[in-house]
Residue frames as qw, qx, qy, qz and C-alpha x, y, z in Angstrom:
[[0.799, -0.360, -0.131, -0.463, -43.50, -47.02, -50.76],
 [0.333, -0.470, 0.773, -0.266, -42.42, -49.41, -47.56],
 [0.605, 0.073, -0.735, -0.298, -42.42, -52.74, -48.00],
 [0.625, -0.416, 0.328, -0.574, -44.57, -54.53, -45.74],
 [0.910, -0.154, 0.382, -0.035, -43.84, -58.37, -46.74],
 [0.444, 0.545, -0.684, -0.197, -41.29, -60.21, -48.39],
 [0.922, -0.105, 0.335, -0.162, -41.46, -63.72, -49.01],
 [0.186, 0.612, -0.755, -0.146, -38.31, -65.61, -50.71],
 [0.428, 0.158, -0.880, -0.136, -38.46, -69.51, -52.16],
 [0.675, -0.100, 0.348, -0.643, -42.02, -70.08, -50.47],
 [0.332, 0.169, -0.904, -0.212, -42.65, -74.26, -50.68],
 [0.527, -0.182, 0.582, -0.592, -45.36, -76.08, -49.60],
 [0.573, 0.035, -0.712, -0.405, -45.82, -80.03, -50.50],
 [0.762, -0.180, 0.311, -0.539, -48.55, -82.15, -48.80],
 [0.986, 0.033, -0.161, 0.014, -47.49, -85.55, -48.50],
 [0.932, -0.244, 0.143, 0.226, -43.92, -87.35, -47.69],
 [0.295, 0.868, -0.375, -0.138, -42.23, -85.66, -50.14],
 [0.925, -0.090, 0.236, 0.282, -39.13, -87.41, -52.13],
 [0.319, -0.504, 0.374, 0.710, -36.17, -86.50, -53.74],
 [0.316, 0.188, 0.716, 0.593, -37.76, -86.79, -57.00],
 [0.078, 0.728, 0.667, -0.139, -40.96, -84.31, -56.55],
 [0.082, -0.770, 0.015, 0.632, -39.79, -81.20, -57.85],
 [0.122, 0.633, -0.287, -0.709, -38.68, -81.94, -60.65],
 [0.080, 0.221, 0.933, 0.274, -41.09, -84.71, -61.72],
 [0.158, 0.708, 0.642, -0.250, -43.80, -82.08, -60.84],
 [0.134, -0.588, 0.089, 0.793, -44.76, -78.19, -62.30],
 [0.504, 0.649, -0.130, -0.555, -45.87, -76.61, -65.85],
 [0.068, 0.446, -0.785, -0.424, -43.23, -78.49, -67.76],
 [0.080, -0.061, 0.995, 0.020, -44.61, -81.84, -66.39],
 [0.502, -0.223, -0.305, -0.778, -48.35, -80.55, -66.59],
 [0.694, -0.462, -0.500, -0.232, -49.12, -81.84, -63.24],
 [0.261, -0.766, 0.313, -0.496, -48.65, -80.92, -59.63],
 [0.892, -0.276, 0.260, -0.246, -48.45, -84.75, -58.02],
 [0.161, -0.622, 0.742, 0.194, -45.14, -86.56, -57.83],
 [0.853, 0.203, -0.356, -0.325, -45.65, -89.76, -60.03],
 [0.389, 0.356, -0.769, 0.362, -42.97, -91.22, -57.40],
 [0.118, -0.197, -0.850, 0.474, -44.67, -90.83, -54.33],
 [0.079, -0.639, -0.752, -0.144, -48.04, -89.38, -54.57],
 [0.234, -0.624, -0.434, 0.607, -47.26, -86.30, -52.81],
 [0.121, 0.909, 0.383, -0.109, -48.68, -82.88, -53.58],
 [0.511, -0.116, -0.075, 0.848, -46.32, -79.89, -54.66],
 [0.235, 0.795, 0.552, -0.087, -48.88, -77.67, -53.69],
 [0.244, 0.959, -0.130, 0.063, -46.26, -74.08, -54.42],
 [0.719, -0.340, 0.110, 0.596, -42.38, -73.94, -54.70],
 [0.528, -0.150, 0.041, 0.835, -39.93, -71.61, -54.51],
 [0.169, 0.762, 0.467, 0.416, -42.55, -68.48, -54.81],
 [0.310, -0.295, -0.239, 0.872, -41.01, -65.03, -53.89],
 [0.069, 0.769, 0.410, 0.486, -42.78, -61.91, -54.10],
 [0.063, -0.132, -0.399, 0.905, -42.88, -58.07, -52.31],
 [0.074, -0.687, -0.630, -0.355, -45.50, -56.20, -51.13],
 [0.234, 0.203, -0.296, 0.904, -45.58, -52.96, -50.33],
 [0.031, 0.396, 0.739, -0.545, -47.73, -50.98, -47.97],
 [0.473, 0.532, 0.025, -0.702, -51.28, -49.73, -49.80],
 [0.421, 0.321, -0.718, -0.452, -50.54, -51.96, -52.98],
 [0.853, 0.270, 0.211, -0.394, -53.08, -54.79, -54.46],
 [0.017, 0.313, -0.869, -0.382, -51.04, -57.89, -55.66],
 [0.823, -0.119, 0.316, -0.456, -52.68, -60.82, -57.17],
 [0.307, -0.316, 0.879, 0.184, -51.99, -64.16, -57.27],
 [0.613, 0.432, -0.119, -0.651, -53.65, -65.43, -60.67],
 [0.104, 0.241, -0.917, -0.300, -54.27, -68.99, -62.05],
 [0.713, -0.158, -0.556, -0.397, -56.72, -72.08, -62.74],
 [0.779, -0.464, 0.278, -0.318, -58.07, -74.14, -59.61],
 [0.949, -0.290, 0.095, 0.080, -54.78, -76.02, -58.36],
 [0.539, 0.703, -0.210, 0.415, -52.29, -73.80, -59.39],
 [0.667, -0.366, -0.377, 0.528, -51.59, -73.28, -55.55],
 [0.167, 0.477, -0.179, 0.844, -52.40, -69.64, -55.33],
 [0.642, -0.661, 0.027, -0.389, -54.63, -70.09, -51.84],
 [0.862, -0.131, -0.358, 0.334, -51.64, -72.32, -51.06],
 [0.364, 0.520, -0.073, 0.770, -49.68, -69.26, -51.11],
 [0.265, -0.612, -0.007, -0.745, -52.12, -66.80, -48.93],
 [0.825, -0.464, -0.302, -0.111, -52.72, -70.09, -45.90],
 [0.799, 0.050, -0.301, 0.519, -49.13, -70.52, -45.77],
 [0.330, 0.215, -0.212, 0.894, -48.53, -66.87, -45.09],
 [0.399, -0.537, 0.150, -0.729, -51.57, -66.54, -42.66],
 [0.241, -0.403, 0.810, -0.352, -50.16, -69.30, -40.65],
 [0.883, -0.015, -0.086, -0.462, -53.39, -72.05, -41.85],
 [0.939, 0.274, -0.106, 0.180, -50.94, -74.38, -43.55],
 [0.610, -0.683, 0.287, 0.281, -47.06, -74.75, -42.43],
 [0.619, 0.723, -0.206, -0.226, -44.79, -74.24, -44.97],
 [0.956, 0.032, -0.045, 0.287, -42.31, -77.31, -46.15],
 [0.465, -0.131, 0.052, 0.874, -39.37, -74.27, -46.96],
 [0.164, 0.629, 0.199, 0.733, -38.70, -70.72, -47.55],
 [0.212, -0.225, -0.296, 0.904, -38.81, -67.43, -45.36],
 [0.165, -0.823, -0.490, -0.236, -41.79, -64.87, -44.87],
 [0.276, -0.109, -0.340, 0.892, -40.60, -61.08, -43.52],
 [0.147, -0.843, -0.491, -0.167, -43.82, -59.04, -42.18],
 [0.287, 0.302, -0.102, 0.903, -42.41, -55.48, -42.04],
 [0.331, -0.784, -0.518, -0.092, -44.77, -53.93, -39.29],
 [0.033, 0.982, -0.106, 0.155, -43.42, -50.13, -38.84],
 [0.202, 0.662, -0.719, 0.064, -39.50, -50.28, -37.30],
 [0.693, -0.239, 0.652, -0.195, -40.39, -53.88, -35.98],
 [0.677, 0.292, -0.538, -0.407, -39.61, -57.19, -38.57],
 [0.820, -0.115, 0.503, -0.248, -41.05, -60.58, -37.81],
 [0.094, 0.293, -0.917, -0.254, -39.37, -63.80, -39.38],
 [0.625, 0.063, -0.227, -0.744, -42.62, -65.64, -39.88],
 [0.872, 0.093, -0.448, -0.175, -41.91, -68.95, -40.15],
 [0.576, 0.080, -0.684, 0.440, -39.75, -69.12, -37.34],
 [0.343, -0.336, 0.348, -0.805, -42.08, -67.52, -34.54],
 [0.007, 0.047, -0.971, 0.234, -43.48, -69.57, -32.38],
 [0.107, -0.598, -0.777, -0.166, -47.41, -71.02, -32.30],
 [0.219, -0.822, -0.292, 0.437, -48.51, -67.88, -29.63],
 [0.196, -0.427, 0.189, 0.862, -46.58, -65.25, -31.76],
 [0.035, -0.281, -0.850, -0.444, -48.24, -66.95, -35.09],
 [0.154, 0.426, 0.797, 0.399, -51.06, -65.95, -33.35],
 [0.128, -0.810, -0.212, 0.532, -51.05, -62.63, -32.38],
 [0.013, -0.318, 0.575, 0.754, -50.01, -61.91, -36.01],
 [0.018, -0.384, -0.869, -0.312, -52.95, -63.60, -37.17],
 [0.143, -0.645, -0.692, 0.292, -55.08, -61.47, -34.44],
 [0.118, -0.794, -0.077, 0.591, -53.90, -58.16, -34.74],
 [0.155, 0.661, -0.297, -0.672, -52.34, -57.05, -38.11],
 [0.150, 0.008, 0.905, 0.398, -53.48, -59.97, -40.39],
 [0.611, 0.337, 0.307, -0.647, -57.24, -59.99, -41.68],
 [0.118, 0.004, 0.909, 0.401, -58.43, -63.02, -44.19],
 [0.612, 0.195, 0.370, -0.671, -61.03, -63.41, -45.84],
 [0.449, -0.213, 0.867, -0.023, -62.35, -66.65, -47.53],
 [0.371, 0.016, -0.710, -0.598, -63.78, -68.18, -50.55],
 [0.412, -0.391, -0.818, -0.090, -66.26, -70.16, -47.77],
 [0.318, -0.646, 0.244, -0.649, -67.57, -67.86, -44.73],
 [0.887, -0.389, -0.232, -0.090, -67.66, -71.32, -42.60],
 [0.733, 0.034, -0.268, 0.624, -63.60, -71.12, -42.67],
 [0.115, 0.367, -0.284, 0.879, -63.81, -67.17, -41.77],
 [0.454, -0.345, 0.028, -0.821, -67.20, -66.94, -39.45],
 [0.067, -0.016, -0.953, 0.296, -68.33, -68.42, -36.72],
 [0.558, -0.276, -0.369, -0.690, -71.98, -69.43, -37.26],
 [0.530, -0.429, -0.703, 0.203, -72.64, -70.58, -33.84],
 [0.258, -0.601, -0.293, 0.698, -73.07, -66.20, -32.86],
 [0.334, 0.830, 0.380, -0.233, -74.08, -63.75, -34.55],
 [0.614, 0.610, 0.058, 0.497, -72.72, -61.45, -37.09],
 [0.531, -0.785, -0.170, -0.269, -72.00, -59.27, -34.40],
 [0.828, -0.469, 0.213, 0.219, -70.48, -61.83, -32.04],
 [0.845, 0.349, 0.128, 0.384, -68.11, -62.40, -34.85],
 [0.203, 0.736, -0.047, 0.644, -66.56, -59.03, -34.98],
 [0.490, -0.777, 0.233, -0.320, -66.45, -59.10, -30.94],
 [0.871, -0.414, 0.162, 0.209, -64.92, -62.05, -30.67],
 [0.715, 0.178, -0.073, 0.673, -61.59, -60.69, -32.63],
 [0.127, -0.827, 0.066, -0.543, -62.27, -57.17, -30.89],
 [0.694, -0.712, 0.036, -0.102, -62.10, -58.80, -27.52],
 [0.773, 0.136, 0.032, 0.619, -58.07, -59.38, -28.97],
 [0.322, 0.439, -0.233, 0.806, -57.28, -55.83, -29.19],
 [0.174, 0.118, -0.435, 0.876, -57.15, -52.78, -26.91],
 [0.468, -0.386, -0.316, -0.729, -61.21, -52.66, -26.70],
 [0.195, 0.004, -0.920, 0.339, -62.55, -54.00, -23.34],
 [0.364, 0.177, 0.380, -0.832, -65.97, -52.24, -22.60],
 [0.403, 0.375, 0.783, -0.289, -68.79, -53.92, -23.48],
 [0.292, 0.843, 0.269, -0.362, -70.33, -50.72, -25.09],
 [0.185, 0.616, -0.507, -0.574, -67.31, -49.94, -27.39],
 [0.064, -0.174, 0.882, 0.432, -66.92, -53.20, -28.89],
 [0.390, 0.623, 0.670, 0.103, -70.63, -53.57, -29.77],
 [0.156, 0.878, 0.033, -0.452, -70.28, -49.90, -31.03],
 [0.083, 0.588, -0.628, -0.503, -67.47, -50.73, -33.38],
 [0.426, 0.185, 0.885, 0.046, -69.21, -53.57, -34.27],
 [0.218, 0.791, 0.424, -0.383, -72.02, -51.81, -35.14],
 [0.076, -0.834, 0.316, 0.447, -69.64, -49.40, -37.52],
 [0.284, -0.315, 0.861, 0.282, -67.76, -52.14, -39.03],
 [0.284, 0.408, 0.839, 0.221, -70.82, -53.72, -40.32],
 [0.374, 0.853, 0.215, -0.295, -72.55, -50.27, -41.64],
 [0.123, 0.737, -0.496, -0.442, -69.04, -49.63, -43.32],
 [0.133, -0.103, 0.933, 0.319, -69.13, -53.07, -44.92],
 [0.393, -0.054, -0.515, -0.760, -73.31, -52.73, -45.71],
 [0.358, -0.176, -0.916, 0.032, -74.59, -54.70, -43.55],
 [0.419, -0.657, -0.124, -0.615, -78.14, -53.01, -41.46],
 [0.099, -0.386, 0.640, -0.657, -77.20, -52.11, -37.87],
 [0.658, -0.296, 0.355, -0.595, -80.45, -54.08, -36.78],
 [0.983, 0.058, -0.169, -0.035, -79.07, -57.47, -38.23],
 [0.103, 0.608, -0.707, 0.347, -75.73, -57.30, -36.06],
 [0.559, -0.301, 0.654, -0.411, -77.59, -60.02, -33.62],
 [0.875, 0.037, 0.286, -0.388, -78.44, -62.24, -36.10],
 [0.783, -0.158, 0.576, 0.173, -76.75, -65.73, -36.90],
 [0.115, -0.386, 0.737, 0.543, -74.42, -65.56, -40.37],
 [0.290, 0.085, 0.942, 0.145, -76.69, -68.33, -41.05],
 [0.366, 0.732, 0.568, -0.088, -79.54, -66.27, -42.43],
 [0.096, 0.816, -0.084, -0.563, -77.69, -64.41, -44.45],
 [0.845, 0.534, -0.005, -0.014, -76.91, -64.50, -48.14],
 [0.849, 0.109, 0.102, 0.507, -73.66, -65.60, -49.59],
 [0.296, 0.573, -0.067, 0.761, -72.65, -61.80, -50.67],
 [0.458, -0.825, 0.040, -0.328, -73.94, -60.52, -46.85],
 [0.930, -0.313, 0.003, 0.191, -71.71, -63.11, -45.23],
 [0.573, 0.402, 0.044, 0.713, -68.47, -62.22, -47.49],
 [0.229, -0.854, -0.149, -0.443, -69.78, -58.70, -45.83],
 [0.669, -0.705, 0.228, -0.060, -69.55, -59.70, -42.21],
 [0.850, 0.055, 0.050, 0.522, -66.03, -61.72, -43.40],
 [0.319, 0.572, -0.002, 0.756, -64.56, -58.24, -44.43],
 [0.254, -0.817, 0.237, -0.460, -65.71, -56.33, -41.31],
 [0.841, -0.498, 0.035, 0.211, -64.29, -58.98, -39.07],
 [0.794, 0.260, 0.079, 0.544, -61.28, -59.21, -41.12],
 [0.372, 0.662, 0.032, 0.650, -60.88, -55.36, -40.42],
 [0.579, -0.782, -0.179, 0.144, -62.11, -55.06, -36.41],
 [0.695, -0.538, 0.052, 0.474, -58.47, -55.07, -35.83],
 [0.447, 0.847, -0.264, -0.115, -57.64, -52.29, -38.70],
 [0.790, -0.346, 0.371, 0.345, -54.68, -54.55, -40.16],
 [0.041, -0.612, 0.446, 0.652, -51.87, -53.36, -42.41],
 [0.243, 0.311, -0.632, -0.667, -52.44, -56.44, -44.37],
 [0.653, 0.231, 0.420, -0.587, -55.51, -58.22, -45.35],
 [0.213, -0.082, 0.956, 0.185, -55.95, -61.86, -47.67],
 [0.682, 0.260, 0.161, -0.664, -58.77, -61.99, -50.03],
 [0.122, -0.005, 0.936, 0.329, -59.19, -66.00, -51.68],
 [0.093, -0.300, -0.855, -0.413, -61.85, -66.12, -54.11],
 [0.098, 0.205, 0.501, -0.835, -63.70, -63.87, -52.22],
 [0.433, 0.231, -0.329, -0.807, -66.26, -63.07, -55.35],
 [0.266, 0.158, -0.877, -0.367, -66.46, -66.68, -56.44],
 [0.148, -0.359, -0.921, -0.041, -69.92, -68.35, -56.62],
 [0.173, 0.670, 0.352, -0.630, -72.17, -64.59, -55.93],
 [0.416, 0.665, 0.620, 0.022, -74.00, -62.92, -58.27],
 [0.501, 0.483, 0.095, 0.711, -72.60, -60.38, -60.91],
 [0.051, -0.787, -0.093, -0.608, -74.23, -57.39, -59.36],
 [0.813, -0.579, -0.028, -0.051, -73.17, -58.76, -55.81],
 [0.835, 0.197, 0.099, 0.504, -69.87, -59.30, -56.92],
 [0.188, 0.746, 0.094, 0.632, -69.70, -55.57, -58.09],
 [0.232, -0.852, -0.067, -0.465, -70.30, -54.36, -54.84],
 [0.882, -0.332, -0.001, 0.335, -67.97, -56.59, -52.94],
 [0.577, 0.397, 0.089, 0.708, -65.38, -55.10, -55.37],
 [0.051, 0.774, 0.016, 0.631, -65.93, -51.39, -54.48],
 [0.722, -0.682, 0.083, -0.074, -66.01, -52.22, -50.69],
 [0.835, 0.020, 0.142, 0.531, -62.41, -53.74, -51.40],
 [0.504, 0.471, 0.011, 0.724, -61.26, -50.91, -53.45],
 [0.123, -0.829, -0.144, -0.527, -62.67, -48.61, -50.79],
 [0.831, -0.553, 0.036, 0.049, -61.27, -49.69, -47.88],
 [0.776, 0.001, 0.163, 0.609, -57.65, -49.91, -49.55],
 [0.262, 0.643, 0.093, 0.714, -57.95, -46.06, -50.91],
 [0.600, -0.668, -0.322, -0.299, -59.19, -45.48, -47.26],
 [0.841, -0.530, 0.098, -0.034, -57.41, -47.17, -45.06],
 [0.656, 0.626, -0.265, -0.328, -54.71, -47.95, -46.79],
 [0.743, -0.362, 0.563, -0.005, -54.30, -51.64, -46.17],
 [0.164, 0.450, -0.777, -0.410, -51.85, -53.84, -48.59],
 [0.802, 0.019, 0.437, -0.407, -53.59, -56.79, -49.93],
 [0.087, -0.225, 0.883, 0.403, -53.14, -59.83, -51.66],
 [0.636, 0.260, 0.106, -0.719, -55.66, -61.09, -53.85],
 [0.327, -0.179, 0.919, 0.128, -56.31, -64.41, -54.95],
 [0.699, 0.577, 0.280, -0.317, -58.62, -65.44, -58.03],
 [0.620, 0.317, 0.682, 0.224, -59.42, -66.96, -61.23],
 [0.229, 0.841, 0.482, -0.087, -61.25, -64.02, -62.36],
 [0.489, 0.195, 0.148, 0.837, -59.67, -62.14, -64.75],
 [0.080, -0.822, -0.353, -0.439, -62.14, -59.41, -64.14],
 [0.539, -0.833, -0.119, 0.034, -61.33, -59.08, -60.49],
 [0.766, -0.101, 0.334, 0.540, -57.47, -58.56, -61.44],
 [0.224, 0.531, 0.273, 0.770, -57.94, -55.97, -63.83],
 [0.384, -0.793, -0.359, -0.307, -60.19, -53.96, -61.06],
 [0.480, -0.876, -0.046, -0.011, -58.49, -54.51, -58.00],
 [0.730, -0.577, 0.138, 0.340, -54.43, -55.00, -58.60],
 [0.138, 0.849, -0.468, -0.202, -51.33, -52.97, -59.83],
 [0.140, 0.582, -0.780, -0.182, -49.38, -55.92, -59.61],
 [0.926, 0.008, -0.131, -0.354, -50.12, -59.90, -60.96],
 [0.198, -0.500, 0.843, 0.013, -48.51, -62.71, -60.27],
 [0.875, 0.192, -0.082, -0.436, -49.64, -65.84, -62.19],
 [0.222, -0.517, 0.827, -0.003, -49.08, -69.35, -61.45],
 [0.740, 0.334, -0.481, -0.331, -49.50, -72.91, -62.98],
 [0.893, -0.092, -0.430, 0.094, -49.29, -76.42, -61.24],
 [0.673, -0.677, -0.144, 0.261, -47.63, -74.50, -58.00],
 [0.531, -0.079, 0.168, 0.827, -44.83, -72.75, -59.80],
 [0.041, 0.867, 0.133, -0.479, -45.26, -68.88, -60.47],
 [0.664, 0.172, 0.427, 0.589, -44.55, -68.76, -64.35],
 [0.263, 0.418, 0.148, 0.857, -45.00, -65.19, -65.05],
 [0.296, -0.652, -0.332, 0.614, -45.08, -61.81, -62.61],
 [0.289, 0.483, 0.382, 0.733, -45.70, -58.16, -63.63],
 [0.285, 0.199, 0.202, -0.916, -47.70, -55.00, -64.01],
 [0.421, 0.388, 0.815, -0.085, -51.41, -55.98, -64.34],
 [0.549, 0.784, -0.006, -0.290, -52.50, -54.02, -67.30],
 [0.112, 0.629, -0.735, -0.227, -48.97, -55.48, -68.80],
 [0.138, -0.024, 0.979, 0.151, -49.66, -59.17, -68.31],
 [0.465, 0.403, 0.788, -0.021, -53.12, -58.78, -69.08],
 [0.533, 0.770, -0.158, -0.313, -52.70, -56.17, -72.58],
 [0.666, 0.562, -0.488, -0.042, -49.71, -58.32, -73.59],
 [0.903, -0.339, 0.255, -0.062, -49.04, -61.83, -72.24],
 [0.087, 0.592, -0.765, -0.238, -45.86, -63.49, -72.57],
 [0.220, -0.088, 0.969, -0.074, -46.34, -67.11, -71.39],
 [0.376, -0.071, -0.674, -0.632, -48.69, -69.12, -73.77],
 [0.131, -0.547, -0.749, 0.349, -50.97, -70.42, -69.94],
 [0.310, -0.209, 0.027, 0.927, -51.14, -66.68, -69.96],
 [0.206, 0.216, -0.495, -0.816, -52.40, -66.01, -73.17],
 [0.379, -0.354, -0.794, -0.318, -54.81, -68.66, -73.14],
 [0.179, -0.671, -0.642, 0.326, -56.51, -67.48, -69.62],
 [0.161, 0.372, -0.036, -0.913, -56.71, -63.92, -71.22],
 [0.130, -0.012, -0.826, -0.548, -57.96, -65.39, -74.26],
 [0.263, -0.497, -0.825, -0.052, -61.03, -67.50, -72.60],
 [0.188, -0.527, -0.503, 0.659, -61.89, -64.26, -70.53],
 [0.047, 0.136, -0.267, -0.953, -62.45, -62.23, -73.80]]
């Protein structure tokens, strides 16, 4: 398989930062917040590949800094250090060192997020619809008629009824939204595609069906994702490979049916544990 990203000694701390914040912060110290200066160490030094078609995820407790991880490398959040390569067929982009306009034509075209809030992915001032047009009206679509047609598509292939395409996000339920998040996120069919917490706060059977739309779309299409979550369930379902982190530091990496049939690290073992 091609590798579509590599990321090497990813950092990202929110605040001033001092010479003491690394290694007053992390698992050891059992806290993420420099006791020197106050600042944040939200991830350091995290490296990882991904290849093209392959489900990673990034596993831990809220504030471990795995959505730190997924902002940084869809351009939300600037990263303090480290390097990002975005393999995109014989072209490679240096991530972090492209400029604001390049940032976002990587964001437009071969990125796709989706959020843990629909407010951060969806504009609820236009329809579900609009939403999906306005990142269409980015690519090669210009006719009127196609891009409501692929609209139109996008949301039947994500569940959503062809005669609510006009109406406002805002009447829709938490698991519809997450819906329209996923077709937008795909308008622009992108190699790779960000899912944070996507599941979190819907209903089991709502959940479920999110999940299969995920797994379909990747057996489909096959776009690489990264997956972010708590949820040991979603982890076991949707990725081959885990990555699990603790107070911003990435203490143990694998095959997911390895870290979660036989943990090493005792964080590990206890979030399998509580999930049994």
């Amino acid at each position: 398989m091609k590798k579509i990203l590599e990321v090497r000694g990813l950092t990202k701390i929110h605040g001033r930062g001092c010479e003491l914040c690394l290694e007053s912060t992390g698992p050891d110290m059992d806290t993420n917040i420099c006791p020197h200066c106050g600042s944040v160490v939200a991830c350091h030094n995290i490296s990882l590949d991904l290849h093209e078609g392959e489900i990673l995820g990034i596993m831990g407790e809220s504030g471990s800094g795995k959505s730190t991880v997924v902002k940084t490398l869809f351009f939300d959040d600037a990263p303090t250090a480290g390097e990002a390569l975005f393999f995109d067929g014989e072209r490679q982009w240096d991530m972090f060192a492209l400029n604001a306009a390049q940032q976002r034509w990587l964001r437009n075209h071969r990125f796709g997020m989706v959020y843990q809030n629909p407010h951060l992915g969806l504009n609820f001032n236009v329809s579900a619809g609009g939403n999906i047009a306005e990142r269409l009206l980015m690519s090669d679509l210009a006719h009127y008629g196609e891009i409501r047609e692929r609209a139109r598509s996008l949301l039947a292939r994500t569940e959503v009824l062809a005669e609510r395409m006009d109406e406002s996000p805002k009447k829709f339920s938490g698991g519809m939204q997450q819906r329209v998040q996923i077709a937008k996120a795909l308008a622009t069919q992108p190699p790779l595609l960000y899912l944070d917490e996507v599941t979190t706060g819907l209903d089991l059977s709502v959940q479920a069906r999110i999940l299969d739309l995920i797994l379909e779309i990747q057996q489909e299409l096959g776009t690489a994702m990264i997956v972010v979550t708590h949820d040991l369930g979603v982890i076991r379902l949707l990725t081959g490979r885990t990555i699990v982190m603790k107070y911003g530091r990435v203490i143990e990496s694998g095959l997911t049916d390895q870290i979660l049939e036989d943990p090493q690290h005792a964080y590990t073992q206890r979030l399998v544990a509580s999930a049994l």
